[in-house]
MOPAC internal coordinates of N, CA, C and O (Angstrom, degrees):
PM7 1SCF
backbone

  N    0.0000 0     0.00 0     0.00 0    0    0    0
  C    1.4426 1     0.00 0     0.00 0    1    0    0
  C    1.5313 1   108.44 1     0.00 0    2    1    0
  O    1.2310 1   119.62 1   -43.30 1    3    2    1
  N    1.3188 1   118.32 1   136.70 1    3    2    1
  C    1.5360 1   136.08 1  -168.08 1    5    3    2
  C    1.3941 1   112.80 1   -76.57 1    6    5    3
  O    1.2310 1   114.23 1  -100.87 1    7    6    5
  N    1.3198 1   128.53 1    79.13 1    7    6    5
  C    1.6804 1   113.90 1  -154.67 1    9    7    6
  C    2.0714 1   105.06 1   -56.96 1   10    9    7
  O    1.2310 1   137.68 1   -26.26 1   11   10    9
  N    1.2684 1    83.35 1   153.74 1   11   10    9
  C    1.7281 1   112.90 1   176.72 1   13   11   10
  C    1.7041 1   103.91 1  -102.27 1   14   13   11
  O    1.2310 1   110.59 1   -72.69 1   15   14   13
  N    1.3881 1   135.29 1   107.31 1   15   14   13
  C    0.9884 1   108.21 1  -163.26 1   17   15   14
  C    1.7141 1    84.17 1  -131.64 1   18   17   15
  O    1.2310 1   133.20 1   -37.17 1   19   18   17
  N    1.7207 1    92.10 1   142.83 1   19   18   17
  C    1.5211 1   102.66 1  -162.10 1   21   19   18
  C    1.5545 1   103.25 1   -98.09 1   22   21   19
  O    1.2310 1   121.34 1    -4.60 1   23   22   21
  N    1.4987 1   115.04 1   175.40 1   23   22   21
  C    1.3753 1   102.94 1  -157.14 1   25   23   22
  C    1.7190 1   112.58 1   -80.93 1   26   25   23
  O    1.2310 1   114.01 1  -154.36 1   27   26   25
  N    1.5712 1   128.95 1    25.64 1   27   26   25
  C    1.2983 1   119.20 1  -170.91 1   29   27   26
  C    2.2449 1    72.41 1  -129.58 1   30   29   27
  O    1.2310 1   130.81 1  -165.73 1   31   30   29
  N    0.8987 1    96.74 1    14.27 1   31   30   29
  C    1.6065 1   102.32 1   177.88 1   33   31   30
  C    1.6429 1   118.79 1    64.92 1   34   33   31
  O    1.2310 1   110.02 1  -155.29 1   35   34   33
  N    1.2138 1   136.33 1    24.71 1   35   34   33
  C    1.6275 1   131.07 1  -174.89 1   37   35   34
  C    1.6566 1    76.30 1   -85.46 1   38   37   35
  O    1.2310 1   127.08 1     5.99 1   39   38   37
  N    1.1466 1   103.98 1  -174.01 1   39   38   37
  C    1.7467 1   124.92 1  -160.71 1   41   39   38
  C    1.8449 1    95.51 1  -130.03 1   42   41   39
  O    1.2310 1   129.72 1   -91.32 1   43   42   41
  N    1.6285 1    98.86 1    88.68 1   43   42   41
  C    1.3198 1   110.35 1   156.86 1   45   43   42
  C    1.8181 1   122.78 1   -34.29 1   46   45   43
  O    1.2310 1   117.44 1   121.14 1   47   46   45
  N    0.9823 1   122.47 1   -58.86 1   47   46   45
  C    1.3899 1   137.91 1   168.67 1   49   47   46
  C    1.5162 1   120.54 1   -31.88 1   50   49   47
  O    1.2310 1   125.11 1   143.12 1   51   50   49
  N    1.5442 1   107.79 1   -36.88 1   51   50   49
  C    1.5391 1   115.59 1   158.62 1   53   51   50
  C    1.2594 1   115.78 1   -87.76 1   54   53   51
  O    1.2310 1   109.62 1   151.22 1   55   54   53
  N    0.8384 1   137.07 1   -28.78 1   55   54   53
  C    1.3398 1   124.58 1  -179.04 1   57   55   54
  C    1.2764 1   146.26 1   -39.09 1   58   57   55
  O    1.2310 1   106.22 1  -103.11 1   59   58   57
  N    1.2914 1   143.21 1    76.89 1   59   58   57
  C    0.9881 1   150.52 1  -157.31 1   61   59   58
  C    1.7682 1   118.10 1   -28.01 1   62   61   59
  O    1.2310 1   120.83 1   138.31 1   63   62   61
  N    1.1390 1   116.01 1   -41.69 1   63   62   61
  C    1.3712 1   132.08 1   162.48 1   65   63   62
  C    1.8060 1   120.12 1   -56.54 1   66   65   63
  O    1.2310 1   125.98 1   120.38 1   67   66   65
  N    1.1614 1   106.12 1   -59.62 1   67   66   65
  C    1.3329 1   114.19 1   166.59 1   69   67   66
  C    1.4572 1   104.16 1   -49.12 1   70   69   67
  O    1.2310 1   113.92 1   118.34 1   71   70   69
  N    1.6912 1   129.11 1   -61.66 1   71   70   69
  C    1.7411 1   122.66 1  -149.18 1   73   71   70
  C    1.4520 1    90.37 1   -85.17 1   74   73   71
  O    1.2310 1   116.13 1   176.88 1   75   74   73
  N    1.4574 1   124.95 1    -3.12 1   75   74   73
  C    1.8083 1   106.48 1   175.42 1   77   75   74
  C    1.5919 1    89.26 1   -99.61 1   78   77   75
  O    1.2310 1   104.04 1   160.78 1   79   78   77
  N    1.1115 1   147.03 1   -19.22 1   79   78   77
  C    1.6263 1   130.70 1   174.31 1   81   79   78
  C    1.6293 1   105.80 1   -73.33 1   82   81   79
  O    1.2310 1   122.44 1   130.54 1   83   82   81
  N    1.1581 1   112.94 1   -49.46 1   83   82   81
  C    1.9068 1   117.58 1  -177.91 1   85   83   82
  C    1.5305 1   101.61 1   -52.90 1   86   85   83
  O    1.2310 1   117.15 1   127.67 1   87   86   85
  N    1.6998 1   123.03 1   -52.33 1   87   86   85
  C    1.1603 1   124.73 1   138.91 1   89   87   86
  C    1.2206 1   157.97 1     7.79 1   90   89   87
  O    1.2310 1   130.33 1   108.72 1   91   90   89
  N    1.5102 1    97.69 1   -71.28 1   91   90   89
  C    1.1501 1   123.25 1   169.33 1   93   91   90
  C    1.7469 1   116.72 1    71.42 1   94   93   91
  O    1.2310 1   122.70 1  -165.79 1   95   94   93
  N    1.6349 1   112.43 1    14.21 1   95   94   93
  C    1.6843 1   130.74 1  -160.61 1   97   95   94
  C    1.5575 1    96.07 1  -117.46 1   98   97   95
  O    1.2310 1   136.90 1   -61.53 1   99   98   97
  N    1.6906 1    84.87 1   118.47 1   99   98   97
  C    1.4968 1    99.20 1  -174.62 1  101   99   98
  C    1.2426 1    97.59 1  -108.17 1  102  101   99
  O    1.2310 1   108.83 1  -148.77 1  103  102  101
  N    1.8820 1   138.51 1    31.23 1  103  102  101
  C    1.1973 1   118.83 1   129.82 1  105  103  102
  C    1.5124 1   118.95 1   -83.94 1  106  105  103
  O    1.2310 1   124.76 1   157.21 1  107  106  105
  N    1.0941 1   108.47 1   -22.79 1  107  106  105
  C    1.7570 1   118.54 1   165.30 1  109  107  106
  C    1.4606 1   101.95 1   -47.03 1  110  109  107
  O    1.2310 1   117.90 1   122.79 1  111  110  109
  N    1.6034 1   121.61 1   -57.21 1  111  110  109
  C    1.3692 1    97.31 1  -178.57 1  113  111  110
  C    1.3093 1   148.41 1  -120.57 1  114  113  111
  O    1.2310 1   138.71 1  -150.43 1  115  114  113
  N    1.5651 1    81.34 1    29.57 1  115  114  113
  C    2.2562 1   104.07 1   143.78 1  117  115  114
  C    1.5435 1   104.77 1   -84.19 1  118  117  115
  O    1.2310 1   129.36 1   146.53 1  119  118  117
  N    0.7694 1    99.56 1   -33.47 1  119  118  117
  C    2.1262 1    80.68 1   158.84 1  121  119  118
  C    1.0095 1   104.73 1   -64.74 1  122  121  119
  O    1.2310 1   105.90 1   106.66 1  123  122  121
  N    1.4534 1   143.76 1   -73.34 1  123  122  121
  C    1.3887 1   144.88 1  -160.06 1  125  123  122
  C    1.4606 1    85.22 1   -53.74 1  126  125  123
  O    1.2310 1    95.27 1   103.80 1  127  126  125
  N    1.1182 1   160.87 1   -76.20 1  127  126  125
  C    1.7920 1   147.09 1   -92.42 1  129  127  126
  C    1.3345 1    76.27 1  -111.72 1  130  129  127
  O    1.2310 1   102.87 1   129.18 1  131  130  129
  N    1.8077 1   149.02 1   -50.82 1  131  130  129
  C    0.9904 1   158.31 1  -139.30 1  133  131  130
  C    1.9337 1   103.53 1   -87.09 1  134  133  131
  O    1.2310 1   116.22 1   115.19 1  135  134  133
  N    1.1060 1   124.79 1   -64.81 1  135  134  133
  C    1.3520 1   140.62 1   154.47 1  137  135  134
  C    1.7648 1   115.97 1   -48.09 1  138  137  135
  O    1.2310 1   125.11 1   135.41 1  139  138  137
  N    1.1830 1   107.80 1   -44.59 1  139  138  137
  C    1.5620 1   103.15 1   169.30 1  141  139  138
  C    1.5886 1   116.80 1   -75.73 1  142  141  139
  O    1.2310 1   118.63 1   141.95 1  143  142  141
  N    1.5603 1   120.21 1   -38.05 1  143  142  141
  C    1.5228 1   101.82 1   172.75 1  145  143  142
  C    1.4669 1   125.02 1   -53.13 1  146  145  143
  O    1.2310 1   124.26 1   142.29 1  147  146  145
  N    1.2034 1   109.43 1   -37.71 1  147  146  145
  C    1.8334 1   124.65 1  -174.06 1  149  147  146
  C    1.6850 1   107.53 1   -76.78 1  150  149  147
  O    1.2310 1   124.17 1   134.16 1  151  150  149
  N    1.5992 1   109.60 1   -45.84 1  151  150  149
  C    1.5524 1   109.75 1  -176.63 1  153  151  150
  C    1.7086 1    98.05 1   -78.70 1  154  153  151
  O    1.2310 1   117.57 1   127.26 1  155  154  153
  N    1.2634 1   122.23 1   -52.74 1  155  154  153
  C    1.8373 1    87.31 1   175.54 1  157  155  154
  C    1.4302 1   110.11 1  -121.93 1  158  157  155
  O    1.2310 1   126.43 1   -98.25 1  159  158  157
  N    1.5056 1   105.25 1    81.75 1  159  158  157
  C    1.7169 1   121.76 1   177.95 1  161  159  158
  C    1.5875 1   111.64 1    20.26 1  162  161  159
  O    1.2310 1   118.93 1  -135.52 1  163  162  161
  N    1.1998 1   119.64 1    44.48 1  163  162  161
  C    1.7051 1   133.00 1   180.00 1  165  163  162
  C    1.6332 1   110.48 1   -86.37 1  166  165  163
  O    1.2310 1   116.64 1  -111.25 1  167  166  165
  N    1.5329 1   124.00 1    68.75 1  167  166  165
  C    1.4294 1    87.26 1  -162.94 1  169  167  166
  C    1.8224 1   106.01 1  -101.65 1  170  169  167
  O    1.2310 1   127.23 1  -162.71 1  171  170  169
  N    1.3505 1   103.69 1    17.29 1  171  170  169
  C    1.4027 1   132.72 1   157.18 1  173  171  170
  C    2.2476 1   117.34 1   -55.50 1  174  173  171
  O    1.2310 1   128.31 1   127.71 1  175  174  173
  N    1.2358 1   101.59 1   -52.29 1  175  174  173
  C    1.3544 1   111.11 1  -172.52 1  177  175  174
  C    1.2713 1   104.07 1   -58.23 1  178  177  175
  O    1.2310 1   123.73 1   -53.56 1  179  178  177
  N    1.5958 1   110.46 1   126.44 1  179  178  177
  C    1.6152 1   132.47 1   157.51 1  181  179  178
  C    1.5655 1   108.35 1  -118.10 1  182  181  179
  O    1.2310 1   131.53 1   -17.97 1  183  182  181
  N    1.6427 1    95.34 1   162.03 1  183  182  181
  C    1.6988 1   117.46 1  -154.03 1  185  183  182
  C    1.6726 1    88.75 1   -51.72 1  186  185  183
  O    1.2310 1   118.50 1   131.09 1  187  186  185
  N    1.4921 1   120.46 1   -48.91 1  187  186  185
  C    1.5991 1   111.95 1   175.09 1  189  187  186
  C    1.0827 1   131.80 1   -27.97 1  190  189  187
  O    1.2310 1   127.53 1   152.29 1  191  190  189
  N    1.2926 1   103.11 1   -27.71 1  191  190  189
  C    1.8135 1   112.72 1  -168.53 1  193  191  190
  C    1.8947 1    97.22 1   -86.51 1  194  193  191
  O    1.2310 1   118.19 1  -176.35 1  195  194  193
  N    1.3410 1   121.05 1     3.65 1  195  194  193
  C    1.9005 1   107.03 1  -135.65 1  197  195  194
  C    1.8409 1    68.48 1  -115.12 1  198  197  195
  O    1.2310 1   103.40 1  -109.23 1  199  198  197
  N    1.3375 1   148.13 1    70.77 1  199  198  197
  C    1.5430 1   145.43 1   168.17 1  201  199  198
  C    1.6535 1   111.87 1  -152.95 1  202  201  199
  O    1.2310 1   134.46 1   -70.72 1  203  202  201
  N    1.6309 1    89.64 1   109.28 1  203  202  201
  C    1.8597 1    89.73 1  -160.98 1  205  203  202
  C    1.8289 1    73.00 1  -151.86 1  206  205  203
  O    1.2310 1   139.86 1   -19.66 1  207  206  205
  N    1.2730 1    79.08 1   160.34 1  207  206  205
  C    2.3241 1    99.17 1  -169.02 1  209  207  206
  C    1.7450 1    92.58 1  -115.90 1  210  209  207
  O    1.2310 1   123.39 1   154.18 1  211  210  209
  N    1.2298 1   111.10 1   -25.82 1  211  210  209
  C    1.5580 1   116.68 1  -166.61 1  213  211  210
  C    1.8802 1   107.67 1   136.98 1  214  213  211
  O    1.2310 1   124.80 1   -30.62 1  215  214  213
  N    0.9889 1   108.38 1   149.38 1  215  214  213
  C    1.8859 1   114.36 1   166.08 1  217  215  214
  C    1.4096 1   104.42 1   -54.60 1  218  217  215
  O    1.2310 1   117.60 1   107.25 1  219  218  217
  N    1.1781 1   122.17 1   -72.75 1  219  218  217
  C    1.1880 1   123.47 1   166.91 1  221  219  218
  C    1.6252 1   145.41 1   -35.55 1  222  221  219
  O    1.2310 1   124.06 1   144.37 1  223  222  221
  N    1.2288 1   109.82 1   -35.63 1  223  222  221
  C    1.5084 1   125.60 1  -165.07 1  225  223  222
  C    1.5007 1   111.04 1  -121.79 1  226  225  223
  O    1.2310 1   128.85 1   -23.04 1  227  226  225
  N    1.2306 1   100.55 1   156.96 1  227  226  225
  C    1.8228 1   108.30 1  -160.57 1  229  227  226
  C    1.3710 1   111.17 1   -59.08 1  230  229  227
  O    1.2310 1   115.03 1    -2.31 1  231  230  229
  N    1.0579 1   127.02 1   177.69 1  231  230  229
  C    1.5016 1   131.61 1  -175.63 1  233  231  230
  C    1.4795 1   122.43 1    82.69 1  234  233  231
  O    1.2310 1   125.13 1    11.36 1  235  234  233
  N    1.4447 1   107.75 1  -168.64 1  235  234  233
  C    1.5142 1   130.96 1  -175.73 1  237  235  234
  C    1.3603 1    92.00 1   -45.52 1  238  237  235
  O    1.2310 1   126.53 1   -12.72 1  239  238  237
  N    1.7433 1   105.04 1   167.28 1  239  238  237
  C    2.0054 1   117.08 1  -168.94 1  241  239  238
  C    1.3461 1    90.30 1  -158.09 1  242  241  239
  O    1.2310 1   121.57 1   -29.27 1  243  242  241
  N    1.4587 1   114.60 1   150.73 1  243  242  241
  C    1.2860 1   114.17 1   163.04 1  245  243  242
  C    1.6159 1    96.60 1   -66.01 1  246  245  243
  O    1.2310 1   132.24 1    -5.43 1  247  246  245
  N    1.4983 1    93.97 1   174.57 1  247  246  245
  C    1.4581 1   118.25 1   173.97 1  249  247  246
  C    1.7010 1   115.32 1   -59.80 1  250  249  247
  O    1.2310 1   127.74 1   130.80 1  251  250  249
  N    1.2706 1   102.71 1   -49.20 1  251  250  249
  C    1.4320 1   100.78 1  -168.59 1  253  251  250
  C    1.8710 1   102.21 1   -74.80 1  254  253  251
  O    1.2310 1   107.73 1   178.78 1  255  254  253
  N    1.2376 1   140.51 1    -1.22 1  255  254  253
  C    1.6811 1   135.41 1  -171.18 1  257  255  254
  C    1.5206 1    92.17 1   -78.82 1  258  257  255
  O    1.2310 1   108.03 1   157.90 1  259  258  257
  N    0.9533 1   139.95 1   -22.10 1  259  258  257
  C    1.7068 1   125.90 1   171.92 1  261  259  258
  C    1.3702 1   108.17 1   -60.15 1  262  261  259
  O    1.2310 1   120.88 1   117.86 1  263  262  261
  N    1.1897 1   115.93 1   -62.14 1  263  262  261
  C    1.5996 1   133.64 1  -177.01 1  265  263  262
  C    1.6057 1   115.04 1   -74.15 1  266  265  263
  O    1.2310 1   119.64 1  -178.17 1  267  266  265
  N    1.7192 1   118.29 1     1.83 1  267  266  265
  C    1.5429 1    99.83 1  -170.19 1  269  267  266
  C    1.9018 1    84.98 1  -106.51 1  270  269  267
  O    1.2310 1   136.49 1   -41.50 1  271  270  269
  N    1.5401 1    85.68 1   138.50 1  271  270  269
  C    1.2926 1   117.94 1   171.73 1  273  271  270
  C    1.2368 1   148.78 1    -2.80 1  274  273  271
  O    1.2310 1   138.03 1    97.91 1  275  274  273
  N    2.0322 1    82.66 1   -82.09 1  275  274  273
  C    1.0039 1   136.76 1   168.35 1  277  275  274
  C    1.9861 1   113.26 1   -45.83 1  278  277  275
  O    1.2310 1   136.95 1   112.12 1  279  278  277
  N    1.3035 1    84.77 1   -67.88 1  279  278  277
  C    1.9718 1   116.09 1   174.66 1  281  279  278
  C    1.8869 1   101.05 1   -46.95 1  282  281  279
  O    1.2310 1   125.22 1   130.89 1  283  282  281
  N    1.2422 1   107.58 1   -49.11 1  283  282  281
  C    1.6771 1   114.78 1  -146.82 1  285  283  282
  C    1.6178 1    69.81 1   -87.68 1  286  285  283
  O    1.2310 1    98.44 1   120.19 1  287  286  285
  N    1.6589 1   156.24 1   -59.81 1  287  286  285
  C    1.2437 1   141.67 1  -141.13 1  289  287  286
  C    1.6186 1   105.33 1   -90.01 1  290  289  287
  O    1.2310 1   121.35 1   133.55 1  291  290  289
  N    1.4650 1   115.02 1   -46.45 1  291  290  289
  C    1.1343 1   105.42 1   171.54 1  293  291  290
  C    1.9855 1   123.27 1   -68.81 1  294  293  291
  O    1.2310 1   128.06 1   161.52 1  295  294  293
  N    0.8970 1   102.09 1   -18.48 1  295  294  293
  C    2.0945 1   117.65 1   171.44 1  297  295  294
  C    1.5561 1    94.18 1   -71.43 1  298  297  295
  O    1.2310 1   103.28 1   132.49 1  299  298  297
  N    0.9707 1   148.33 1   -47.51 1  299  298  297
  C    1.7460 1   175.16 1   125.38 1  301  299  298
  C    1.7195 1    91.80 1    24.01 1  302  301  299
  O    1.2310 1   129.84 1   109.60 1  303  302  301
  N    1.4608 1    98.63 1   -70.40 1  303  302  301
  C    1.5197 1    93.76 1  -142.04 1  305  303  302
  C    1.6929 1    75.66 1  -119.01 1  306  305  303
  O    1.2310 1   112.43 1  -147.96 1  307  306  305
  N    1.4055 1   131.90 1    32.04 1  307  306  305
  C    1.5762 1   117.17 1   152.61 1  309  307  306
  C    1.1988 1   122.50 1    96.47 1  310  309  307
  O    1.2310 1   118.61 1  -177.28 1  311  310  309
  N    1.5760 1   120.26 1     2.72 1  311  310  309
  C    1.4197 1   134.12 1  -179.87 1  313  311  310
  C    1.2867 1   102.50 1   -88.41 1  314  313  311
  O    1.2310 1   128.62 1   -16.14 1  315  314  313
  N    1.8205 1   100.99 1   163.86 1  315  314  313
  C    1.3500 1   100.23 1  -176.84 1  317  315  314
  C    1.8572 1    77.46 1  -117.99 1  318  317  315
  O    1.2310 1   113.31 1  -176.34 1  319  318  317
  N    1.0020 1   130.26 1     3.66 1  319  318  317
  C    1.2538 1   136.58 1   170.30 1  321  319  318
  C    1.4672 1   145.24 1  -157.17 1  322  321  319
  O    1.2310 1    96.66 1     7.21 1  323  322  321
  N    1.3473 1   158.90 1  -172.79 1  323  322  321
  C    1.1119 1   143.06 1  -143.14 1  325  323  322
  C    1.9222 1    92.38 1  -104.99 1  326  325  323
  O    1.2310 1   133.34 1   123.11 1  327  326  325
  N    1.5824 1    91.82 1   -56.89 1  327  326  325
  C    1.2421 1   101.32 1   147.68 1  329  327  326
  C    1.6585 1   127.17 1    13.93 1  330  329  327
  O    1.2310 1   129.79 1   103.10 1  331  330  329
  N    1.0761 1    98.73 1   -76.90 1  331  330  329
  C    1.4774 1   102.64 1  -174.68 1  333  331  330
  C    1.2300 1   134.00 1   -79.35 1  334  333  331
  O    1.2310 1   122.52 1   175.06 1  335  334  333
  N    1.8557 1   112.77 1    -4.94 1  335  334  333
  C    1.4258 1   136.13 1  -170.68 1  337  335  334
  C    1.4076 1   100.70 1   -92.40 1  338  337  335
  O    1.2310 1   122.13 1   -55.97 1  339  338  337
  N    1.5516 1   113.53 1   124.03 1  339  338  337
  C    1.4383 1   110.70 1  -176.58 1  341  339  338
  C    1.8724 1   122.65 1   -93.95 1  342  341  339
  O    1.2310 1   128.95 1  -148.86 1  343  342  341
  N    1.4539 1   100.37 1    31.14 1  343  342  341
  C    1.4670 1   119.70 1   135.36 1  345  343  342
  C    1.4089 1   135.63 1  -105.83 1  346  345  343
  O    1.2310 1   134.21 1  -156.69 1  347  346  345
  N    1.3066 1    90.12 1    23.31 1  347  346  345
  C    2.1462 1    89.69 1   177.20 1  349  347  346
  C    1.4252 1   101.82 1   -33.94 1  350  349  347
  O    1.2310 1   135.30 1   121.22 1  351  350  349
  N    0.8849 1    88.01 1   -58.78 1  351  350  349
  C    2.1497 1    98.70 1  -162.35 1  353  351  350
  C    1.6709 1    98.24 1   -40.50 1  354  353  351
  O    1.2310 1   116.89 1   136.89 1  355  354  353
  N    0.7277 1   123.52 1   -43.11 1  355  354  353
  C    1.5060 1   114.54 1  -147.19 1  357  355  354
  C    1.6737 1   119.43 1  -128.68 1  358  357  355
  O    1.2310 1   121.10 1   178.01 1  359  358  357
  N    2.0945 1   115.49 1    -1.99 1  359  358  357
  C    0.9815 1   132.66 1  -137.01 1  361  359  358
  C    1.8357 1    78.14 1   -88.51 1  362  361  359
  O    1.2310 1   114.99 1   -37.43 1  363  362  361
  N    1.4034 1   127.11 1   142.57 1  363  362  361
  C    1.4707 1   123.42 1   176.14 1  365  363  362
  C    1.4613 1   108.60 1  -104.40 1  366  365  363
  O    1.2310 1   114.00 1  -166.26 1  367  366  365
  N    1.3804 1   128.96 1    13.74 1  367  366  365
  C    1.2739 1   145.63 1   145.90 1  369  367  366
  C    1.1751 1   101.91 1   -63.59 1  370  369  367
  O    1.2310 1    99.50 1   131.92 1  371  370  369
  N    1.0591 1   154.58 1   -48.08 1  371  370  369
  C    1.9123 1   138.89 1  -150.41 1  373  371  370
  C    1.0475 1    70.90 1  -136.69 1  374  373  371
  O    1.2310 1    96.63 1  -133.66 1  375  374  373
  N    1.5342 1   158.94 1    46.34 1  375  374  373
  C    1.3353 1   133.64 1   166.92 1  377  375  374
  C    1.9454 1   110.78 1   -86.10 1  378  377  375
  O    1.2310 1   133.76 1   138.82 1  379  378  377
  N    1.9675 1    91.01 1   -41.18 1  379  378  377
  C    1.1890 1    93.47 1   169.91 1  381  379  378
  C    1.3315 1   136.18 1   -53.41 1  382  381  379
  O    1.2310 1   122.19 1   142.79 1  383  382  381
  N    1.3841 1   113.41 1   -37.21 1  383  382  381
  C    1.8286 1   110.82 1  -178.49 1  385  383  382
  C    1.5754 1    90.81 1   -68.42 1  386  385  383
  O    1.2310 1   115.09 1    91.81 1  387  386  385
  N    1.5611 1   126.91 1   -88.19 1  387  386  385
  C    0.8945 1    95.96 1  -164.78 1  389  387  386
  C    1.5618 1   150.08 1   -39.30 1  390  389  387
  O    1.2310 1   116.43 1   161.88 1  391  390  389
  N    1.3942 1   124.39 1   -18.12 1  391  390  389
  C    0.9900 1   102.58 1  -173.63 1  393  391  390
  C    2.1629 1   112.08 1   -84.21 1  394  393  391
  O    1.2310 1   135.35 1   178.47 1  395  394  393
  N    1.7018 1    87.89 1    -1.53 1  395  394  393
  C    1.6177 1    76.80 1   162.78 1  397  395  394
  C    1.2716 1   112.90 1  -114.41 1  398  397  395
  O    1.2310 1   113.04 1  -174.35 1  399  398  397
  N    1.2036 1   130.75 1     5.65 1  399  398  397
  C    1.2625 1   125.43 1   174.11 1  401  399  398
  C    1.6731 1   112.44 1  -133.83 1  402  401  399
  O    1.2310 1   117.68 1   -92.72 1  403  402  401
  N    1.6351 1   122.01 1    87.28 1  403  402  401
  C    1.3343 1   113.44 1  -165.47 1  405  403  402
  C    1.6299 1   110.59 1   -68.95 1  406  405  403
  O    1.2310 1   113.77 1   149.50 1  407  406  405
  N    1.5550 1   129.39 1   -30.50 1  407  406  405
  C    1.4044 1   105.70 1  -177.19 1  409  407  406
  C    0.8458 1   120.90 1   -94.69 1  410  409  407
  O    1.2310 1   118.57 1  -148.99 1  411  410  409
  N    2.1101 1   120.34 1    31.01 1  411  410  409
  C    1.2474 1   110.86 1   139.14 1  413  411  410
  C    1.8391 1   117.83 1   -68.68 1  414  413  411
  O    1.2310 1   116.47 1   158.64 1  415  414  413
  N    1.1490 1   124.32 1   -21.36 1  415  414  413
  C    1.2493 1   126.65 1  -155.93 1  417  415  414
  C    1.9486 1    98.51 1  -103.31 1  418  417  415
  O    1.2310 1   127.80 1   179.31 1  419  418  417
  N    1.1037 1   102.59 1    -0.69 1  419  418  417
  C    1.2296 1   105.28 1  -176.07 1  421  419  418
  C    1.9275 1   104.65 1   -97.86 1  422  421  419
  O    1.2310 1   129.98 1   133.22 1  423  422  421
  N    1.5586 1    98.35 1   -46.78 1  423  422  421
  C    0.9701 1   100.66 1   178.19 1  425  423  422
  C    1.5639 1   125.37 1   -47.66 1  426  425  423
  O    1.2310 1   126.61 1   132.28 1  427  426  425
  N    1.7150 1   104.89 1   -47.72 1  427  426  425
  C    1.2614 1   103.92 1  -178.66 1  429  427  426
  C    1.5142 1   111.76 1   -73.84 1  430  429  427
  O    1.2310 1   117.58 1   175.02 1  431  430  429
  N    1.2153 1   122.21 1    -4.98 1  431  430  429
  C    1.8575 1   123.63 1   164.05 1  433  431  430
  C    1.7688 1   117.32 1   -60.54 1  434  433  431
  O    1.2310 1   134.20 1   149.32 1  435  434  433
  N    1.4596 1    90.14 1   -30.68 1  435  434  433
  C    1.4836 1    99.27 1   173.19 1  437  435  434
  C    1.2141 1   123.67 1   -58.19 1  438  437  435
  O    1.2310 1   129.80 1   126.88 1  439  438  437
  N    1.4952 1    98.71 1   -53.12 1  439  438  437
  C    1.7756 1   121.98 1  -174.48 1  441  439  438
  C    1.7513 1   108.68 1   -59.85 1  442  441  439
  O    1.2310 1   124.14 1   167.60 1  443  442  441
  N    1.6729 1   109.66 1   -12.40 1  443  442  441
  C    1.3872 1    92.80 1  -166.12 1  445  443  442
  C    1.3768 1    97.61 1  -105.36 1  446  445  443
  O    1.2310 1   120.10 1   180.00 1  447  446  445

């Protein structure tokens, strides 16, 4: 699979949310709604919320890509990714994913 990599760099393409919308399998995403309330204390999220194309790529978004940060600062100044901002290293906007998820931050090392 061809990763989709969104602009704080995690890999759209895995995403469990994304492969049940490409999908189109809404037991795929009562798994997702079920695993996402407990993994990020969501106990708000329904299957409605589970329809995203990628950060990057046209179409449907989860709910929260209006409001994430990351998305609204790098869209800001014309990137299609974090990638291209010549504070990756040090920017405390994307600081959070990466420091729990490093091959988001790797990924976008690739891209540059």
């Amino acid at each position: 699979m061809k990763p989709i990599i969104a602009c704080c760099g995690l890999d759209c393409a895995a995403c469990e949310a994304r492969i049940a919308t490409i999908a189109d399998d809404d037991e795929m995403r009562v798994s997702v709604v079920e695993k996402w309330k407990t993994q990020y204390n969501s106990p708000d999220i329904s299957i409605e919320m589970i329809n995203c194309t990628g950060c990057t790529e046209p179409g449907v978004k989860l709910s929260h890509c209006p409001e994430c940060e990351i998305r609204k600062c790098a869209l800001s100044k014309g990137f299609l990714t974090c990638a291209e901002c010549e504070i990756l290293g040090t920017c405390e906007t994307v600081k959070f994913v990466h420091q729990y998820t490093s091959e988001a931050l790797e990924n976008l090392k690739s891209l540059q």
